[in-house]
C-alpha positions as CSV (number, residue, x, y, z in Angstrom):
1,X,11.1,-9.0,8.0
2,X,12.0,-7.4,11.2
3,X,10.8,-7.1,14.9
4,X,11.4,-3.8,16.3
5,X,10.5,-1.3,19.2
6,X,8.7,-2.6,22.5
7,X,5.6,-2.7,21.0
8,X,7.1,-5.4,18.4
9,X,5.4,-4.3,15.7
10,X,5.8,-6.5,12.6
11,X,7.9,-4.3,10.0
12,X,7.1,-6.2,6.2
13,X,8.8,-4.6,2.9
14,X,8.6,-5.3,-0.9
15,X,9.4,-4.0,-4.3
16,X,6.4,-3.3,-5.9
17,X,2.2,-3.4,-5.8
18,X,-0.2,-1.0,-6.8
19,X,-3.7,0.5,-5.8
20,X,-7.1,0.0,-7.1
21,X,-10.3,1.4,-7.0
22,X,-12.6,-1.0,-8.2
23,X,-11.4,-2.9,-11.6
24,X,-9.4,0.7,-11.8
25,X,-5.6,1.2,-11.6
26,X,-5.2,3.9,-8.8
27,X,-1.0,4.0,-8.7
28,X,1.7,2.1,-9.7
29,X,3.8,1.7,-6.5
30,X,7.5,1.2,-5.9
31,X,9.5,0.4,-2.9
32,X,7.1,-0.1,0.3
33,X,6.8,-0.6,3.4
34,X,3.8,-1.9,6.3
35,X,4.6,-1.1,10.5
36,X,1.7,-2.3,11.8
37,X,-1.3,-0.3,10.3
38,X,1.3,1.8,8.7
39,X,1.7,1.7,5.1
40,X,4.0,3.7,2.8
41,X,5.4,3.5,-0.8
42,X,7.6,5.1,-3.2
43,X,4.8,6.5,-6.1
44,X,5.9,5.2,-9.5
45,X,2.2,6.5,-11.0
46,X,-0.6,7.7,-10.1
47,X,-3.7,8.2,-10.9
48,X,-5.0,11.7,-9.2
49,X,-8.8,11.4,-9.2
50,X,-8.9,7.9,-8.7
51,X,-6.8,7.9,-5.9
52,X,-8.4,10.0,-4.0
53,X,-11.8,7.6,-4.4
54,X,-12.9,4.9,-2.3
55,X,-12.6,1.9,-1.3
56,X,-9.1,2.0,-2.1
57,X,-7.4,-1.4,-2.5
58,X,-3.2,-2.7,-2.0
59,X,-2.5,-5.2,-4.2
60,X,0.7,-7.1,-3.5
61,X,2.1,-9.2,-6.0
62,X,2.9,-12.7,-4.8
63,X,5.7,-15.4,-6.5
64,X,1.9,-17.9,-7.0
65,X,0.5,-15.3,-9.0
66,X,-2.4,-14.9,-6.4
67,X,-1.7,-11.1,-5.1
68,X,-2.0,-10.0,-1.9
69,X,-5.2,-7.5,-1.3
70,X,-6.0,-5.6,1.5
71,X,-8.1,-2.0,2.2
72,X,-6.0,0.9,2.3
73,X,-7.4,4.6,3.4
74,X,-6.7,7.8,4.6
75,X,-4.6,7.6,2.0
76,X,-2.3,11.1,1.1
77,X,0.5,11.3,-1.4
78,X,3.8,14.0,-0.4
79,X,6.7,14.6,-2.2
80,X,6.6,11.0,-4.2
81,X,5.6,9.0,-1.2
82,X,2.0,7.5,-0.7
83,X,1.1,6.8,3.0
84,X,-2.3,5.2,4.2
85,X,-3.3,3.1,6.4
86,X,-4.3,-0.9,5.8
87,X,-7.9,-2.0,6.9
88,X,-8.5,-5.1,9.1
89,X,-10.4,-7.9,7.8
């Protein structure tokens, strides 16, 4: 983990996690990465109706077997990269 910039925005990274909608896998994700709001991933799968439905849903794997979730939307996939943006709350 990383502070950068003069904002000091909170830069977080990982290997893997994937989205949901519902119970339903949306993409496999690879490589990703969260700045601030900002969320983007390497696409390993995905999903191309799904996806595009909502509420979309991160799920982080964590080492306690208790993954990460958060809201994800404006979500758009270019050139094997997914960007969004994470939810609040």
């Amino acid at each position: 983990m990383a502070v950068s910039g003069s904002t000091h925005k909170i830069v977080i990274e990982g290997a893997k996690a994937s989205v949901r909608f519902g119970y339903q896998l949306a993409a496999t994700l690879g490589a990703w990465r969260v700045e601030g709001a900002a969320f983007s991933a390497a696409v390993v799968t995905v999903d191309g109706f799904r996806i595009t439905q909502g509420p979309l849903v991160l799920e982080i794997p964590n080492p306690d077997g208790i993954p990460t979730r958060r809201g994800l939307t404006d979500v758009t996939i270019h050139q094997g990269r997914l960007s969004g943006r994470l939810i609040k709350g």
